[in-house]
N, C-alpha and C positions, 0 to 999 in steps of 0.2 A: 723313731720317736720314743724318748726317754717314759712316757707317761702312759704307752699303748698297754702294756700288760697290766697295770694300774687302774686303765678303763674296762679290760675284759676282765676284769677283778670284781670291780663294783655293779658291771653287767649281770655276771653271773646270781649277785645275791636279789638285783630286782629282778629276774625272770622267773629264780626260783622261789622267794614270798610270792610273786603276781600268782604262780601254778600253785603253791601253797591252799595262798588264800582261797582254789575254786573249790580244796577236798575237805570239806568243811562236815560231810557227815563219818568222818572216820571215828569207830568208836571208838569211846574215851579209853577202855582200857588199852585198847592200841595205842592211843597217842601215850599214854603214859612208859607202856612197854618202849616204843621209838623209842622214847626219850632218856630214858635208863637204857638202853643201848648205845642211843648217841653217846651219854657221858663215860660210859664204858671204854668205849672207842677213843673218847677226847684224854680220859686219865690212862690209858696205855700209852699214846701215842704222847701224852708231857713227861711219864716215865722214861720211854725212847728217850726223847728232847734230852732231861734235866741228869741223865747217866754220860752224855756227851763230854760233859764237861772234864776238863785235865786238873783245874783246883779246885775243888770242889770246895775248901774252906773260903775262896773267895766268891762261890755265888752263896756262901750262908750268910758272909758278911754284908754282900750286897741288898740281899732279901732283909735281912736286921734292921740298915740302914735306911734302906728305900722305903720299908712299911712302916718305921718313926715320921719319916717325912709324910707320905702318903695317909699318914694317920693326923699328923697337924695341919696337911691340907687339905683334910676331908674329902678326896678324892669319890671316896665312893659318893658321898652325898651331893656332888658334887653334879658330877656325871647322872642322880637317880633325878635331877631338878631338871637337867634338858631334856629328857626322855620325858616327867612330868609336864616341861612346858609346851613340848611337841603333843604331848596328850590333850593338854590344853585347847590346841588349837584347831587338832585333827581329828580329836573324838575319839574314843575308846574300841564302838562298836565291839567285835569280839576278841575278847583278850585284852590284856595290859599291852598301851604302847607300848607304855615305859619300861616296863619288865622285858618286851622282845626288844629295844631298842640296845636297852641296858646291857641284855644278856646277849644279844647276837654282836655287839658289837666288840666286848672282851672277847670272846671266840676267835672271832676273825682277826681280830689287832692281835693280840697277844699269840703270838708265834710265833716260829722256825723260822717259816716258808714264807709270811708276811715282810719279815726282816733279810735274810736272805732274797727273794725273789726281788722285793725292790732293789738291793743291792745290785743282785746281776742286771738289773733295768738299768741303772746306774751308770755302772760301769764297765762292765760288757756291752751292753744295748743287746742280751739274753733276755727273753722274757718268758721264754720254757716252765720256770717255775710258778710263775703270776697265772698262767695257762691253766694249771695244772691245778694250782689255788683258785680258781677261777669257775672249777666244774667241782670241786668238793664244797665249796660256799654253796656254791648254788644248789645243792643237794642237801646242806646240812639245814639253811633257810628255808627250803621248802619245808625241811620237816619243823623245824620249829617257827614257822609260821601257820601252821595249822593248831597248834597249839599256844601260840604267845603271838599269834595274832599279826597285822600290819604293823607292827611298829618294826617288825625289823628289818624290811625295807630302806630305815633310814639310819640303821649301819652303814649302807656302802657308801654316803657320803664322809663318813668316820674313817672309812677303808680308804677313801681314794684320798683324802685329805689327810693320812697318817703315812702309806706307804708312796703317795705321791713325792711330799715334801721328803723323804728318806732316799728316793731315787734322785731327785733333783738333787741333793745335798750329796749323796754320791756321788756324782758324774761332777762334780764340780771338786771333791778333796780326795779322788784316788789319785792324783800327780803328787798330792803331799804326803799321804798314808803308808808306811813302808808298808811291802805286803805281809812281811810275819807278823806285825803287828794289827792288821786290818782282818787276818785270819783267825788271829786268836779273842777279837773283838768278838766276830762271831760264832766261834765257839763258847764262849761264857756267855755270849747273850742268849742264845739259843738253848742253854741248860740254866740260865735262871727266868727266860722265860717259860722252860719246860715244866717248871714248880707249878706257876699259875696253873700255867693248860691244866697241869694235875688237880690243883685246887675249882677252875671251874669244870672239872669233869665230875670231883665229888660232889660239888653244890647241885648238878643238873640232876644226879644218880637221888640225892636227896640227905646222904650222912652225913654232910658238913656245911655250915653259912658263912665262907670266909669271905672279905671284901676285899676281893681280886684288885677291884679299882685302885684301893689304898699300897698295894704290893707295889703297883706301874714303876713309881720310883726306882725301885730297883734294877731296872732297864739302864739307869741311865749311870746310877753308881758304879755297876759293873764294869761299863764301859772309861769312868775315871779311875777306877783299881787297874784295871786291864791297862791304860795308859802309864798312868802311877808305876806299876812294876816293869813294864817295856822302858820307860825311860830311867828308871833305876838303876837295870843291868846293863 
């Protein structure tokens, strides 16, 4: 089943808000310590990610291009309005929806393993990685749902509706994708979405406000460069 590792994906992040939401008297400076650990963890590990890459002047160009785009189509604001209207409807209680909706959901979209593991879902019918994605969400949701609340629960529809349609669209253009070129797709995708991770790991840490949302573009430039120069040589 092309979409099983995709479900134990979006599993993972309701079970871990559900166990979240019971530790509700952790003191706050814990929570905030967690948290500045988590973003610790997240800006190492988009460092890892964004060093992968073999051109590295083609994921500057991509990030340049995508966050002009992502800036005329107000991405972030974009994305802060559905988290708002889920607020709307679901109530606040403790914590920002929209804030945990917001910010748990770039976390889990924007990655390696997110793009990658769908992929092997894809086309392999591997879901090892999704697995694997599947028990770090749901730990990193626990913690950040005791501090940014239920909303981020309604990430994993974000997750399963992001790396679903990317497995499914795999399994259906790996017969046309040469593989050097299907390889080195996800190597530059994977280091210019290593920048993000890095950018939401300083925003969680707290030294920087950058609007990860409006970068997204760049995912997708990368991979018209990455084509662009594969069919030039």
């Amino acid at each position: 089943m092309v979409l099983l590792g995709t479900l134990a994906n979006g599993l993972g992040i309701i079970v871990g808000t559900l166990l979240g939401s019971l530790c509700r008297n952790i003191p706050e400076s814990m929570k905030t310590t967690v948290m500045q650990a988590i973003g610790l963890a997240i800006a190492v590990l988009g460092i890892q990610m964004g060093m992968k890459s073999e051109q590295f002047l083609l994921v500057i160009l991509s990030l340049v291009i995508g966050t002009v785009a992502g800036e005329a189509l107000k991405l972030e604001e974009k994305l802060s309005s559905i988290g708002s209207w889920i607020e709307s409807k679901v109530g606040s209680g403790q914590g920002s929806v929209a804030e945990g909706f917001v910010t748990a959901t770039l976390i889990f979209v924007v990655g390696a393993m997110a793009i990658i593991g769908a992929l092997d879902s894809g086309i392999r019918g591997n879901h090892d990685v999704l697995y694997t994605k599947a028990v770090m969400d749901g730990f990193i949701s626990l913690l950040l749902s005791t501090t940014l609340g239920i909303g981020v629960i309604f990430s994993a529809i974000a997750v399963v509706l992001y790396q679903g349609l990317i497995a499914v669209f795999a399994a259906q253009i790996d017969r046309l994708v040469p593989d050097a070129l299907m390889d080195q797709l996800i190597i530059e995708m994977t280091a210019t979405g290593g920048i993000m991770i890095l950018a939401i790991g300083l925003n969680l840490i707290g030294i920087t406000k950058v609007k990860v949302a409006n970068l997204l573009p760049a995912i997708v430039v990368a991979i018209l460069l990455v084509t662009g120069i594969y069919a030039w040589m």
